[in-house]
N, CA, C and O atoms as a Tinker XYZ file with bonds, in Angstrom:
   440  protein
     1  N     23.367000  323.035000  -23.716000    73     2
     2  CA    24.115000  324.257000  -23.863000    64     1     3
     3  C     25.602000  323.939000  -23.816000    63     2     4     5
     4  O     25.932000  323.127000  -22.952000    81     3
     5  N     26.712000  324.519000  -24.724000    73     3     6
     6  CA    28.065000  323.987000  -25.172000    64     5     7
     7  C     28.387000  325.331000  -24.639000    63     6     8     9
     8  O     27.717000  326.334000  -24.886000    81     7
     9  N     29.852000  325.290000  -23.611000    73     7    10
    10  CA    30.225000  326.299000  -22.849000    64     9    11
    11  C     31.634000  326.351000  -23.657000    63    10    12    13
    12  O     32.101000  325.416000  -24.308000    81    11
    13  N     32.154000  327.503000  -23.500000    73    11    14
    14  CA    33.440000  327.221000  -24.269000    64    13    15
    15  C     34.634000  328.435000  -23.453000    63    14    16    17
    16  O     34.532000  329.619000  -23.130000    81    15
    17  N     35.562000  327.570000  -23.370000    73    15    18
    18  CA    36.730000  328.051000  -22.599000    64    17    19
    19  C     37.899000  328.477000  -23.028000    63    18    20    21
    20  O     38.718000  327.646000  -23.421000    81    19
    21  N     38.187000  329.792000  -23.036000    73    19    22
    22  CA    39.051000  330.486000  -24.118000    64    21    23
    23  C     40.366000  330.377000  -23.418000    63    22    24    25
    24  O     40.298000  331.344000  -22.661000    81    23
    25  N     41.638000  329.752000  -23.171000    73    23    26
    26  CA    42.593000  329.632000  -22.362000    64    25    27
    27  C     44.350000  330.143000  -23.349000    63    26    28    29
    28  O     44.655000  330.043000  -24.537000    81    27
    29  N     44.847000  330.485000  -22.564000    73    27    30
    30  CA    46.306000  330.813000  -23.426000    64    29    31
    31  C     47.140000  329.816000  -23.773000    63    30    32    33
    32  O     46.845000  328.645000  -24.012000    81    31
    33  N     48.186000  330.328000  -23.790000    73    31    34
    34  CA    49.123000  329.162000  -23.969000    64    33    35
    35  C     49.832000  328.459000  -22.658000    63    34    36    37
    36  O     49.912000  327.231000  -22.624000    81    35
    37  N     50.228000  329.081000  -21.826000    73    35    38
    38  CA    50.660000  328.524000  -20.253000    64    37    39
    39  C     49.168000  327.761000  -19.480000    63    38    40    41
    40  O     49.055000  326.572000  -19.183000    81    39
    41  N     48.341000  328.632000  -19.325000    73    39    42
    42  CA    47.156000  327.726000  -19.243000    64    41    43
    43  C     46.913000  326.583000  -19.431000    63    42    44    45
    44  O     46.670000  325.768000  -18.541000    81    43
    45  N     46.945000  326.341000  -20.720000    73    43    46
    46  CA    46.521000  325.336000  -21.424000    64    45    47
    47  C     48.182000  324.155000  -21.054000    63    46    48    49
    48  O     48.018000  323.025000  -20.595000    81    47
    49  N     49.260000  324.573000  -21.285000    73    47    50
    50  CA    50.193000  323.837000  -20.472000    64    49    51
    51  C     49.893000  323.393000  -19.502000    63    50    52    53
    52  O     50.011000  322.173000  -19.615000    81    51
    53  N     49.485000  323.703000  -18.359000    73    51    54
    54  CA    49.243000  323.761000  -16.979000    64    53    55
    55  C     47.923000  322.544000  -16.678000    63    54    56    57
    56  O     47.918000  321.665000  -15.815000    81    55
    57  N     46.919000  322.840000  -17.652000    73    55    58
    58  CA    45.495000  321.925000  -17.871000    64    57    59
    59  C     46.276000  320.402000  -18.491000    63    58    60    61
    60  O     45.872000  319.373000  -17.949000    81    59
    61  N     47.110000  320.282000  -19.336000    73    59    62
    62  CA    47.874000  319.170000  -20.434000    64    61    63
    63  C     48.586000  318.876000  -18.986000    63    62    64    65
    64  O     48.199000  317.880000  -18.375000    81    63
    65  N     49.185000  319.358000  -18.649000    73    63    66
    66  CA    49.973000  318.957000  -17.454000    64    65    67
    67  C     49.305000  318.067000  -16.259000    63    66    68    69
    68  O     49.850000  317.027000  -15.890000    81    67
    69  N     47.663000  318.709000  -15.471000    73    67    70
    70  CA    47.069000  318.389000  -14.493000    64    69    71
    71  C     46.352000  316.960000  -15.226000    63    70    72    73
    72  O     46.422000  315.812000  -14.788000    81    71
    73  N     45.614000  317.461000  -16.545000    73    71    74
    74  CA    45.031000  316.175000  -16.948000    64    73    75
    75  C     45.873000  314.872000  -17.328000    63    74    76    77
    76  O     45.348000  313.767000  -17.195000    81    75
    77  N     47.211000  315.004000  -17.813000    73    75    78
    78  CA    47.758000  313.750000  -17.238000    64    77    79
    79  C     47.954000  313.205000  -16.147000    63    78    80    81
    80  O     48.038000  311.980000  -16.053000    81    79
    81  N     48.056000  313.969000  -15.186000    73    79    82
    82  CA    48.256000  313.491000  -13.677000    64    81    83
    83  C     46.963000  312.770000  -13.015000    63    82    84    85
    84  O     46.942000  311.751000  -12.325000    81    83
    85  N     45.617000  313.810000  -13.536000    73    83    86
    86  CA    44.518000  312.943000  -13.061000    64    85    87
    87  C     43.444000  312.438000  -13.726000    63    86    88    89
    88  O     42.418000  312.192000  -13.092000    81    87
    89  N     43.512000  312.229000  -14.971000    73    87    90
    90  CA    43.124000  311.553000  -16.255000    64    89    91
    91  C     41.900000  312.423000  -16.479000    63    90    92    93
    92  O     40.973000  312.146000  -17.240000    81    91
    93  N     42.029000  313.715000  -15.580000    73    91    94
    94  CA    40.518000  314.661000  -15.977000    64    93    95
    95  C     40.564000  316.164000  -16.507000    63    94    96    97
    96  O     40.736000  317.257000  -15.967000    81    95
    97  N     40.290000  315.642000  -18.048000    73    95    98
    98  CA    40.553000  317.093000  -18.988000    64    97    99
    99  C     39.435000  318.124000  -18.123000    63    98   100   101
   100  O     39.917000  319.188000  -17.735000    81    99
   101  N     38.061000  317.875000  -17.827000    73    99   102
   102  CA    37.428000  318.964000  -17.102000    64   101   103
   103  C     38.479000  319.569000  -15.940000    63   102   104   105
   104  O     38.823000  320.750000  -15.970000    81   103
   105  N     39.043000  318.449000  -14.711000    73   103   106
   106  CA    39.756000  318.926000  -13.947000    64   105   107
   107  C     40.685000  320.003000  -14.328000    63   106   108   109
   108  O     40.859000  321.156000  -13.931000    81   107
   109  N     41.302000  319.153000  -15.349000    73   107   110
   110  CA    42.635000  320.392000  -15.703000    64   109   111
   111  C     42.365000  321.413000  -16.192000    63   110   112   113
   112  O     43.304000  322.174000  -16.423000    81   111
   113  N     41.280000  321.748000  -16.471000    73   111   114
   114  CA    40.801000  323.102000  -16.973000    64   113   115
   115  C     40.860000  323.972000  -15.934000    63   114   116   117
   116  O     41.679000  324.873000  -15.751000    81   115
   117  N     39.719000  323.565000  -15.108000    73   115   118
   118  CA    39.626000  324.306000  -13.645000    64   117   119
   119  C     41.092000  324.476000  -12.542000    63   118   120   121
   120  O     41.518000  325.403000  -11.854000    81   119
   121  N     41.417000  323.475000  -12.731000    73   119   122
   122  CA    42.467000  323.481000  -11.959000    64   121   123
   123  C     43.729000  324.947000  -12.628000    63   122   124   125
   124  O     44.286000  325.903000  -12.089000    81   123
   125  N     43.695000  324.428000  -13.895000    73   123   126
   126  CA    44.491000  325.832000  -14.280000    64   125   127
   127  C     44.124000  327.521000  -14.425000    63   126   128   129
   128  O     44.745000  328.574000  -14.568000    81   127
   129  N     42.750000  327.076000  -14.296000    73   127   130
   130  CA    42.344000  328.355000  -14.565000    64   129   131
   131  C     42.594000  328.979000  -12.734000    63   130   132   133
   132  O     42.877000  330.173000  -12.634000    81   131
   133  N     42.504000  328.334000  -11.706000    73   131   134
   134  CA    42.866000  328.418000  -10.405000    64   133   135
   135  C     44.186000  328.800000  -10.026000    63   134   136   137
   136  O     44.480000  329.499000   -9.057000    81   135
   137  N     45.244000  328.107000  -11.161000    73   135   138
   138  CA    46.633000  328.309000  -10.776000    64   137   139
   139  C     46.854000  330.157000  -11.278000    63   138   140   141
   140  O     47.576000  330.905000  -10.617000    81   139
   141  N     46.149000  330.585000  -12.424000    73   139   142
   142  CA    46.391000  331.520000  -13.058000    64   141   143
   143  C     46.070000  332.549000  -12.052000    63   142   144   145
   144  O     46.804000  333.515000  -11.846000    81   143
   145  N     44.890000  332.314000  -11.385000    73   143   146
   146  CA    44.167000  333.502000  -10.597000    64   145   147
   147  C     45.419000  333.780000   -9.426000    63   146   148   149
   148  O     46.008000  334.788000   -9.035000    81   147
   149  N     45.493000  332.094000   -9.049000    73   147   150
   150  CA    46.894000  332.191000   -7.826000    64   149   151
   151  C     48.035000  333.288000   -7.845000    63   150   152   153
   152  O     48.330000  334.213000   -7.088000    81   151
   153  N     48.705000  332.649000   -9.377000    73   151   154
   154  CA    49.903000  333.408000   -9.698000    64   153   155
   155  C     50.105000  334.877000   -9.438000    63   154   156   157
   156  O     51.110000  335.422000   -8.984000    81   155
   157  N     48.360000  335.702000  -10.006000    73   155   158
   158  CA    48.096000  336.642000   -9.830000    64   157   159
   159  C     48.255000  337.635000   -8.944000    63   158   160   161
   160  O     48.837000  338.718000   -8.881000    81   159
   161  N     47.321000  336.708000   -8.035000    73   159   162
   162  CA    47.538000  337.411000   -6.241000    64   161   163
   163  C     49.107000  337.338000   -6.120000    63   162   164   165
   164  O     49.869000  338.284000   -5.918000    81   163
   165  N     49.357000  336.284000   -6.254000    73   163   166
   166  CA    51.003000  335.975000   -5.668000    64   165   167
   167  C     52.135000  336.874000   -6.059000    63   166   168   169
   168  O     53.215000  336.957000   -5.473000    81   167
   169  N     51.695000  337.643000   -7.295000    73   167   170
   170  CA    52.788000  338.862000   -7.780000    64   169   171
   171  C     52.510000  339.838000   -7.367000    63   170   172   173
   172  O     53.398000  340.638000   -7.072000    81   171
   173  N     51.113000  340.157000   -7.180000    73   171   174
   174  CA    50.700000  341.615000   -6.485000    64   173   175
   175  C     50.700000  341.694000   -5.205000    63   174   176   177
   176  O     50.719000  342.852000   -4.788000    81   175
   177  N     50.682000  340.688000   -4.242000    73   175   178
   178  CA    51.239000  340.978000   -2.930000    64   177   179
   179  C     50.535000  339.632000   -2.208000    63   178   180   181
   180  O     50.555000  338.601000   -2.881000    81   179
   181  N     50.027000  339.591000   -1.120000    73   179   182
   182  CA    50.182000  337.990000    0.060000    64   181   183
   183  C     48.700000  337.557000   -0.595000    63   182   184   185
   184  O     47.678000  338.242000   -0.562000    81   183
   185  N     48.865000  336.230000   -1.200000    73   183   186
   186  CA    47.690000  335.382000   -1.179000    64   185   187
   187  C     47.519000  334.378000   -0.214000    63   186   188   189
   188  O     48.440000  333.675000    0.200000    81   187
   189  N     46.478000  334.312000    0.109000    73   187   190
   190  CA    45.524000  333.455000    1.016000    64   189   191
   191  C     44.967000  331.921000    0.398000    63   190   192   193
   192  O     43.769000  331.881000    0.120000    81   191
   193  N     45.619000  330.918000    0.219000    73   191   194
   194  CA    45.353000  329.556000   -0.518000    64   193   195
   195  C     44.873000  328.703000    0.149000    63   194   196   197
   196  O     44.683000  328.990000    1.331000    81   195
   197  N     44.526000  327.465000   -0.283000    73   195   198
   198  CA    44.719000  326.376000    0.628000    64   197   199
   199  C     45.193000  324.715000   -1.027000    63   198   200   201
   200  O     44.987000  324.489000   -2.220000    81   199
   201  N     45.819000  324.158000    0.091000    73   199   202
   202  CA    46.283000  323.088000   -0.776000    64   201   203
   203  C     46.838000  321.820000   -0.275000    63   202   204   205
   204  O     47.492000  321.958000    0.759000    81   203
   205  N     46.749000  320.601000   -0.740000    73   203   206
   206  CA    46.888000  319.070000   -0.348000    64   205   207
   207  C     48.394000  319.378000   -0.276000    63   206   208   209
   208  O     48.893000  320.320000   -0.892000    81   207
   209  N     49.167000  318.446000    0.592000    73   207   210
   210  CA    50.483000  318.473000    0.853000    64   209   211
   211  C     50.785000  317.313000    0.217000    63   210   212   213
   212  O     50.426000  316.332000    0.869000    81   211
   213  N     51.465000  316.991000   -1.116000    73   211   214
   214  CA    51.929000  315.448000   -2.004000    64   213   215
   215  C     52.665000  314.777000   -1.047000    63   214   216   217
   216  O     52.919000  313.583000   -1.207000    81   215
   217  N     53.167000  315.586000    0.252000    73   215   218
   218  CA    54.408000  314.232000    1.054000    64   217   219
   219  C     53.534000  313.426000    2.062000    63   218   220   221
   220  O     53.837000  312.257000    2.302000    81   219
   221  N     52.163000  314.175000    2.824000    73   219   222
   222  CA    51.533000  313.948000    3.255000    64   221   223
   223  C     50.065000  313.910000    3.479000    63   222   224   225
   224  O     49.404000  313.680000    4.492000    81   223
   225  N     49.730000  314.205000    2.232000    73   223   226
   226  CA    47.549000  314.258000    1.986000    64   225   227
   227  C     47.339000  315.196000    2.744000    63   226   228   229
   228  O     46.129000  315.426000    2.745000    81   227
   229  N     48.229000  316.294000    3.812000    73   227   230
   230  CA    47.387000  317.062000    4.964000    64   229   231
   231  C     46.846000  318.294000    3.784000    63   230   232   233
   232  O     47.364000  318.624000    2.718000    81   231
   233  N     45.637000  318.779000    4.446000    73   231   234
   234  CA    45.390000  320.079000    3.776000    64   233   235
   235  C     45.947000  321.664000    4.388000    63   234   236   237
   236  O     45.268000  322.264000    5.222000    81   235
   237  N     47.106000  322.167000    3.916000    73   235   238
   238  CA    48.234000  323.205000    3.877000    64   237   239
   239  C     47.479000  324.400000    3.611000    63   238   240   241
   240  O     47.216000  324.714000    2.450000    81   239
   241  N     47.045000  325.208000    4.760000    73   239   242
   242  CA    46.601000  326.850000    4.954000    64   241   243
   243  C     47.884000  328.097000    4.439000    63   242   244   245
   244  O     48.695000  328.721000    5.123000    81   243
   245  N     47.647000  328.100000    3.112000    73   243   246
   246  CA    49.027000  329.305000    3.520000    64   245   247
   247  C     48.682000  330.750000    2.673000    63   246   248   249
   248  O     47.933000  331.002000    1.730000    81   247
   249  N     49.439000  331.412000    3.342000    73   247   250
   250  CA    49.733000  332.687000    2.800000    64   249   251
   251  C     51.201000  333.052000    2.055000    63   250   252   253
   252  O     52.227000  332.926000    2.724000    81   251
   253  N     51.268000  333.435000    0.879000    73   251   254
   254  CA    52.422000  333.437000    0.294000    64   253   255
   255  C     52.500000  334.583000   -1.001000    63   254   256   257
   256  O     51.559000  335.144000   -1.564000    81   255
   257  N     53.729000  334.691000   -1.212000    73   255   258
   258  CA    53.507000  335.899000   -2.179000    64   257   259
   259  C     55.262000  335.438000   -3.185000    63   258   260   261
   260  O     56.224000  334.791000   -2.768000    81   259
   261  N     55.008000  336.222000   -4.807000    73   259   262
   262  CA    56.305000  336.309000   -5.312000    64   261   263
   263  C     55.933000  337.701000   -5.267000    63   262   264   265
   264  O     57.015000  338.078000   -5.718000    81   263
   265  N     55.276000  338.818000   -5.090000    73   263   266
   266  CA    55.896000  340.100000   -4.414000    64   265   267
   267  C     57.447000  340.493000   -4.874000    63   266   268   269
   268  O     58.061000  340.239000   -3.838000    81   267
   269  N     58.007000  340.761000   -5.418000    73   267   270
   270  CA    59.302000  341.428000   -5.243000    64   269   271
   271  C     59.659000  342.314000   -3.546000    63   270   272   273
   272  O     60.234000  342.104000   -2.478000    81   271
   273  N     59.031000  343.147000   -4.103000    73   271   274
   274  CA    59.557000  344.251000   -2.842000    64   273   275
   275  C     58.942000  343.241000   -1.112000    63   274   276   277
   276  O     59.481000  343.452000   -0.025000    81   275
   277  N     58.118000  342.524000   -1.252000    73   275   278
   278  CA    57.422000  341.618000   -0.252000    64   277   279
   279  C     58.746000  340.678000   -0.008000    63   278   280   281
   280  O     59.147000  340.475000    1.138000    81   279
   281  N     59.116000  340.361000   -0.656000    73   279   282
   282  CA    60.227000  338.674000   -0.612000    64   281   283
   283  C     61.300000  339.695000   -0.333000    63   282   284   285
   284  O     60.974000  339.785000    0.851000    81   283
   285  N     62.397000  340.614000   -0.437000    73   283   286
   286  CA    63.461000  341.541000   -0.800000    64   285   287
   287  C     63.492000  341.862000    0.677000    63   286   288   289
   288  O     64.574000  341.788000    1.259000    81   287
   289  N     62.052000  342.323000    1.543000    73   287   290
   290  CA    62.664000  342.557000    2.960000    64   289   291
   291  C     62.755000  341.310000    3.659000    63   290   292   293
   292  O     63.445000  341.343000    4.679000    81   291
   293  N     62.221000  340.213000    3.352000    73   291   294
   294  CA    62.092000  338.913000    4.453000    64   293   295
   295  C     62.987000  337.430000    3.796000    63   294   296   297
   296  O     63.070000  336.361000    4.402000    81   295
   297  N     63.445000  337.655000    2.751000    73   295   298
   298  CA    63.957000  335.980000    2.327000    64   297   299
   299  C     65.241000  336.235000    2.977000    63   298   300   301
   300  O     65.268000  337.244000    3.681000    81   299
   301  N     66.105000  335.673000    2.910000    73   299   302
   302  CA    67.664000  335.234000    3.345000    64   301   303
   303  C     68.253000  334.683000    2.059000    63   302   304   305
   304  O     68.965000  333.714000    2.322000    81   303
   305  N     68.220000  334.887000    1.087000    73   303   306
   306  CA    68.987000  335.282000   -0.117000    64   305   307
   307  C     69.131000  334.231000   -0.903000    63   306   308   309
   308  O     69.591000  334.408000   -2.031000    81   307
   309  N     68.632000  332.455000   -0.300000    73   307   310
   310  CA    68.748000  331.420000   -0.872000    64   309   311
   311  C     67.214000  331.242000   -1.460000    63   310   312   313
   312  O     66.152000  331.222000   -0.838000    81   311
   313  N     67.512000  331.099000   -3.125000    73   311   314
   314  CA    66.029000  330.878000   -3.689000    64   313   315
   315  C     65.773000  329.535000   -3.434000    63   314   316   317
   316  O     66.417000  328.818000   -2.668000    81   315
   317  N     64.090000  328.984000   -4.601000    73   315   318
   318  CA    64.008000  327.752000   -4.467000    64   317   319
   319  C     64.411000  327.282000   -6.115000    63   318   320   321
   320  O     64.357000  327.757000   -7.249000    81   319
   321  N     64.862000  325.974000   -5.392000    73   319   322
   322  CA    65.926000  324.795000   -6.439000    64   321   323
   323  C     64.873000  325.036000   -7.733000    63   322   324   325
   324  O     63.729000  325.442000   -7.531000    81   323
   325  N     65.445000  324.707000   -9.250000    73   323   326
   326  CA    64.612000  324.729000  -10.111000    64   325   327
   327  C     64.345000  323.621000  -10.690000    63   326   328   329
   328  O     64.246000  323.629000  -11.917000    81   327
   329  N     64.210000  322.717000  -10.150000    73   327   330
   330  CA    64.225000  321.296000  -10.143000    64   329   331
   331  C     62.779000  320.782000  -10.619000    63   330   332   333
   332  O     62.408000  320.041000  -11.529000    81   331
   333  N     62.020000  321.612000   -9.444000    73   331   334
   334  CA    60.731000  321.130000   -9.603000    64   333   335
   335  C     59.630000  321.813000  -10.625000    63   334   336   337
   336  O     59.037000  322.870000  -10.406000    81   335
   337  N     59.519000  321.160000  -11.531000    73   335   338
   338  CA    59.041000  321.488000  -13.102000    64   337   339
   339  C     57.326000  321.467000  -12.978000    63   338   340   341
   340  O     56.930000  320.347000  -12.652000    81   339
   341  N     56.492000  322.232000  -13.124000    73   339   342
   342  CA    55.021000  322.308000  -12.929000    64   341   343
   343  C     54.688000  322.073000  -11.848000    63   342   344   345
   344  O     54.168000  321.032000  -11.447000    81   343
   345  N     55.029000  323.292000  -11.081000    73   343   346
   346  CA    54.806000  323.597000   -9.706000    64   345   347
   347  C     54.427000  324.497000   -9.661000    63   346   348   349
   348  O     54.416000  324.997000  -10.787000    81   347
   349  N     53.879000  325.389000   -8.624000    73   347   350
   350  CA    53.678000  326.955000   -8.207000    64   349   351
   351  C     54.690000  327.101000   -7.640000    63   350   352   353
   352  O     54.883000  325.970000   -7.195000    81   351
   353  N     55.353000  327.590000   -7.383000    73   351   354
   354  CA    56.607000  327.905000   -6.175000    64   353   355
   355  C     56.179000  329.614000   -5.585000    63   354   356   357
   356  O     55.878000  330.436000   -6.450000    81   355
   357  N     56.181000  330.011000   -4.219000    73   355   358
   358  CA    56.302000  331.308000   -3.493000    64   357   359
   359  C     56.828000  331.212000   -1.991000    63   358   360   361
   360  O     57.086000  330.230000   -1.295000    81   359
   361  N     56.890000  332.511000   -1.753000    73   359   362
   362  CA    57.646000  332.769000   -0.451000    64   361   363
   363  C     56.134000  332.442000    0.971000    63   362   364   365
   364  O     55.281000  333.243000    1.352000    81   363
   365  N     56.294000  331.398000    1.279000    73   363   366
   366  CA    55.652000  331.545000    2.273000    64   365   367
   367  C     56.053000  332.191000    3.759000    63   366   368   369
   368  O     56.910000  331.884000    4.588000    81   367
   369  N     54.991000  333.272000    3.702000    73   367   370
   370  CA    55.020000  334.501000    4.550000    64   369   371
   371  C     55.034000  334.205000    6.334000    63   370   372   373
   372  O     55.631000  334.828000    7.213000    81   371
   373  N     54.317000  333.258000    6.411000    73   371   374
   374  CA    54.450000  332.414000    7.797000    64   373   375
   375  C     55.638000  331.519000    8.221000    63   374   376   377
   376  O     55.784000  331.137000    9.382000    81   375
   377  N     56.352000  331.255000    7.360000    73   375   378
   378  CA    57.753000  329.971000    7.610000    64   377   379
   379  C     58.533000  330.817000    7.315000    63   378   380   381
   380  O     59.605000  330.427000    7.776000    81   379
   381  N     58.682000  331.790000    6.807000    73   379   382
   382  CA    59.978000  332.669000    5.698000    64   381   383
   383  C     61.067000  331.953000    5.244000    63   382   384   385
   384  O     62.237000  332.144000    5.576000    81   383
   385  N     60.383000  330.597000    3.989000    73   383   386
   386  CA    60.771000  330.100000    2.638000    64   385   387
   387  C     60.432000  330.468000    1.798000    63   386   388   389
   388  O     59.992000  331.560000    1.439000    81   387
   389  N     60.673000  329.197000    1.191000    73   387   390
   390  CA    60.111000  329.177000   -0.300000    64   389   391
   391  C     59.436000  327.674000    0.141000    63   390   392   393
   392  O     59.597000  326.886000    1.072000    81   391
   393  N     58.524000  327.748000   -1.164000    73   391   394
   394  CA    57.522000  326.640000   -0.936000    64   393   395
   395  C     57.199000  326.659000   -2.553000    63   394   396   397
   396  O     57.160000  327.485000   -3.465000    81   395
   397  N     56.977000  325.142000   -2.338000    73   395   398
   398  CA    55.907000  324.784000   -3.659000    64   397   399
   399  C     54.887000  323.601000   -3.649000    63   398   400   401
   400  O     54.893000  322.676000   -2.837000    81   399
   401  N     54.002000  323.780000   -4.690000    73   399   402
   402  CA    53.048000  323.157000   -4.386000    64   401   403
   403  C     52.511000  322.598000   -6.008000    63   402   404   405
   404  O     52.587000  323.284000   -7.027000    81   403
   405  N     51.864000  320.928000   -5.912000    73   403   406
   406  CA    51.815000  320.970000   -7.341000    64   405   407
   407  C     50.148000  321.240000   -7.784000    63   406   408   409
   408  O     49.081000  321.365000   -7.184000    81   407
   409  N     50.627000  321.248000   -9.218000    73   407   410
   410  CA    49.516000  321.862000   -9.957000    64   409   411
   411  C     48.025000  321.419000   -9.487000    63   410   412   413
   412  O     47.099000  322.220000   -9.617000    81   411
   413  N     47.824000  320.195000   -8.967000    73   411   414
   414  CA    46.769000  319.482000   -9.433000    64   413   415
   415  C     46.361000  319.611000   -7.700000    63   414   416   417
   416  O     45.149000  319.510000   -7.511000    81   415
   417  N     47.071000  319.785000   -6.627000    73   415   418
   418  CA    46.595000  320.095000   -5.430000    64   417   419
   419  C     46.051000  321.471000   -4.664000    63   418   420   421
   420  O     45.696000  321.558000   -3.489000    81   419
   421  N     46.087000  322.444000   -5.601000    73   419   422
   422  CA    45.249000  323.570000   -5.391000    64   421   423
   423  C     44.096000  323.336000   -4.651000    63   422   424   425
   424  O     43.397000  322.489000   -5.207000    81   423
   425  N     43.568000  323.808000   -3.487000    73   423   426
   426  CA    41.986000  323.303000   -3.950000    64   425   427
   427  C     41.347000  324.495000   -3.682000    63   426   428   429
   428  O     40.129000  324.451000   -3.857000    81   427
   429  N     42.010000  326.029000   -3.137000    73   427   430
   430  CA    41.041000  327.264000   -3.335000    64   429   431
   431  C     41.768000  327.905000   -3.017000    63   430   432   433
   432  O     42.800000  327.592000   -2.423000    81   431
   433  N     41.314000  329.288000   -3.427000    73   431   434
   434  CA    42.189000  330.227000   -3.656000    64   433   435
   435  C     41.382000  330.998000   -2.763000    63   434   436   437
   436  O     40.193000  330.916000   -3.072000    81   435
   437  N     41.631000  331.812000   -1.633000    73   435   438
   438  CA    40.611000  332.604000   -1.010000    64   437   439
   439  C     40.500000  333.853000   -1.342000    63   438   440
   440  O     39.633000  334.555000   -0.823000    81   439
């Protein structure tokens, strides 16, 4: 049975992106289709994630949101740098930053 995966255009960026990093086109599928759901929660108000930390392998519990009206009562007015290119970036709700995290270390979205 041939399954077939209908993805957009950022998607499919995001999958091109992960599968170079970990030489696994299945991975990067899943993996993006994970980032998309993320993004989701993350605009409509506090998502519940979990994800590998790249400075240190630990596995990172967080809650975070790009929320507008959510980020507007709690940030301190300094965004995050735009430096870091195929990332997730949000306001984590527990530290009151910004945070990012890369594509390919997602590992669930709760």
């Amino acid at each position: 049975m041939e399954t077939m995966v209908i993805i957009n255009g950022m998607t499919a960026h995001r999958a091109n992106v992960i599968m170079a990093r970990t030489g696994s086109s299945a991975f990067g599928v899943v993996k993006a289709q994970m980032i998309d759901l993320l993004k989701e929660k993350l605009k409509s108000g506090v998502a519940h994630f979990l994800y590998k930390k790249q400075s240190t392998g630990e596995i990172r519990e967080a809650w975070g949101t790009c929320c507008g009206q959510l980020m507007k009562a709690t940030q301190n007015g300094r965004g995050l740098s735009g430096d870091q290119v195929n990332t997730v970036k949000y306001w984590d709700c527990e530290k009151g930053g910004y945070r990012s995290l890369r594509y390919e270390n997602l590992i669930q979205v709760c």
